[in-house]
C-alpha positions as CSV (number, residue, x, y, z in Angstrom):
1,X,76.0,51.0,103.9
2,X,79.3,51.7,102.6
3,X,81.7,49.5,101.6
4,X,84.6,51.2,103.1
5,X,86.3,50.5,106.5
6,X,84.8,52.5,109.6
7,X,86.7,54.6,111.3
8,X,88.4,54.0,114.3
9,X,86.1,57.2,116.2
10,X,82.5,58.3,115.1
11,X,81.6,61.4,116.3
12,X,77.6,62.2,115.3
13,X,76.3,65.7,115.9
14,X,72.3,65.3,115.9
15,X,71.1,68.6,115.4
16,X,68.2,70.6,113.7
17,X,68.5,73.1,110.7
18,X,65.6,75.5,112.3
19,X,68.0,75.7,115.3
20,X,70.1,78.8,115.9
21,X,72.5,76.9,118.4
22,X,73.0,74.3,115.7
23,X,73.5,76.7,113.0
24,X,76.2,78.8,115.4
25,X,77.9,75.3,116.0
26,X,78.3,73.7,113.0
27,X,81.0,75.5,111.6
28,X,83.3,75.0,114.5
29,X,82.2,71.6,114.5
30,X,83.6,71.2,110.9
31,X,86.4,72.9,111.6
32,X,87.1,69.7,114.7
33,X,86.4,67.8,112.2
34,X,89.0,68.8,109.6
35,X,91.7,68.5,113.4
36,X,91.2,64.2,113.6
37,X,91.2,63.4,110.1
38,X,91.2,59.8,110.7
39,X,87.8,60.3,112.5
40,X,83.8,60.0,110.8
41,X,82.1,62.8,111.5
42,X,78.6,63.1,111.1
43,X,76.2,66.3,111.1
44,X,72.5,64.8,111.4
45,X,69.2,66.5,110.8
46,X,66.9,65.5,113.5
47,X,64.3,65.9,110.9
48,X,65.5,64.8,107.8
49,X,67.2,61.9,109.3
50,X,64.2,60.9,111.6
51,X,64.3,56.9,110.0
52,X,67.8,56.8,110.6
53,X,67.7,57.8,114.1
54,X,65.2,55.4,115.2
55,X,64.0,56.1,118.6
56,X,66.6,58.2,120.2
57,X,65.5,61.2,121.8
58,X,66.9,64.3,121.4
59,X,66.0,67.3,124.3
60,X,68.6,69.2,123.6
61,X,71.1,70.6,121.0
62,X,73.6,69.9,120.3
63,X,73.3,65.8,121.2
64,X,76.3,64.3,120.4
65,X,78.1,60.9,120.0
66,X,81.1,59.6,120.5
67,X,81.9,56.3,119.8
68,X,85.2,54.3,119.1
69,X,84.2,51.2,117.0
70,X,81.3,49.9,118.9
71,X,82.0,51.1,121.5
72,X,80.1,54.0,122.7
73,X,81.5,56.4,124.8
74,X,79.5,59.1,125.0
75,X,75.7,60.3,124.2
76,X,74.2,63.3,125.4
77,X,74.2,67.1,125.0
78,X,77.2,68.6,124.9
79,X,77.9,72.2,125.5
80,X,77.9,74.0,122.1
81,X,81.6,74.9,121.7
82,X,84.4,73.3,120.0
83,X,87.1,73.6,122.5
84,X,85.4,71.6,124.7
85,X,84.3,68.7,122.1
86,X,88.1,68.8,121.1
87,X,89.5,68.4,124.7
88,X,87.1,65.2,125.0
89,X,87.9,63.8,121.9
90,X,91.9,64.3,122.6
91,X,91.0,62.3,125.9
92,X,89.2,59.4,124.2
93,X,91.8,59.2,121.5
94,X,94.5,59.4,124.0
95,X,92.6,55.7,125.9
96,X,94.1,52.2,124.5
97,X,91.3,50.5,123.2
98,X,91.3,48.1,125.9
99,X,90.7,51.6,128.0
100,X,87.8,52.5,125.8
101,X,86.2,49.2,126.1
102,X,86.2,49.3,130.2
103,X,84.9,53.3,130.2
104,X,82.3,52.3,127.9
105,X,81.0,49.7,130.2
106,X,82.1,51.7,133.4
107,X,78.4,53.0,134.6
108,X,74.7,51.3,133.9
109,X,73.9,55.0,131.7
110,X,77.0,53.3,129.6
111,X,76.3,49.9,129.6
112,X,73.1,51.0,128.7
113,X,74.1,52.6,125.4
114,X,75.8,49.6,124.4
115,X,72.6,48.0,124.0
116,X,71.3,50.5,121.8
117,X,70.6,49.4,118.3
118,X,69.7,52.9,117.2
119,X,73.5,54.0,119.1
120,X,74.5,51.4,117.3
121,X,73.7,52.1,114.1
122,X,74.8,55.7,113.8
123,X,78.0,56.0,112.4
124,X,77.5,52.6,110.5
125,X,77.7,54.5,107.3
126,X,77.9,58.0,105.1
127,X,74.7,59.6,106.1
128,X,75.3,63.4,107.1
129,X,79.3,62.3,106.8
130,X,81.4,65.7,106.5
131,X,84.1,65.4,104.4
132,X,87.6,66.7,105.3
């Protein structure tokens, strides 16, 4: 785990390398990524990351997460384009963390996720990290 202070946002792309969708996405992804600078993100093989993941489930690429501190705020497929993973994140980072906290626990899918030790985990430290 590293030593370093967690972000304020993780955002986790689970994704596969033999996937064309993932391939296609993961340079826009990186290119969100280099826009919030002062958020983790994560690119994660399905199958090279498989102990990390635990028992999550992926059906569909891309699966992301979005979670601010440990709070998770979304988990789920997301269509594969940039723009729309930027709007969401400029929503998120827009909420007071007091905001965050009551969105995250705002449905039973949500509270759900905040039970999650595998949710919970991700984003705990450099694995797949992308580097701005």
């Amino acid at each position: 785990m590293s030593r370093q202070a967690l972000p304020e946002f993780v955002v986790a792309c689970l994704c596969a390398d033999w996937c064309a969708v993932c391939r296609d996405y993961a340079s826009g992804f990186r290119n969100i990524a280099l826009q919030f600078p002062a958020a983790g993100f994560q690119w994660l093989d399905i199958e090279l990351h498989t102990d990390y993941l635990g028992d999550l489930d992926v059906e569909n690429f891309p699966t992301l997460l979005i979670k601010r501190r440990q709070w998770v705020l979304f988990y789920g497929t997301m269509p594969p384009s940039p723009a729309h993973l930027k709007r969401t994140l400029e929503v998120f980072v827009q909420q007071s963390a007091a905001e965050s906290q009551e969105y995250a626990l705002s449905s039973v899918e949500r509270r759900c996720w905040q039970n999650d030790v595998d949710l919970q985990r991700l984003g705990s430290d450099d694995r797949g990290k992308i580097s701005a």
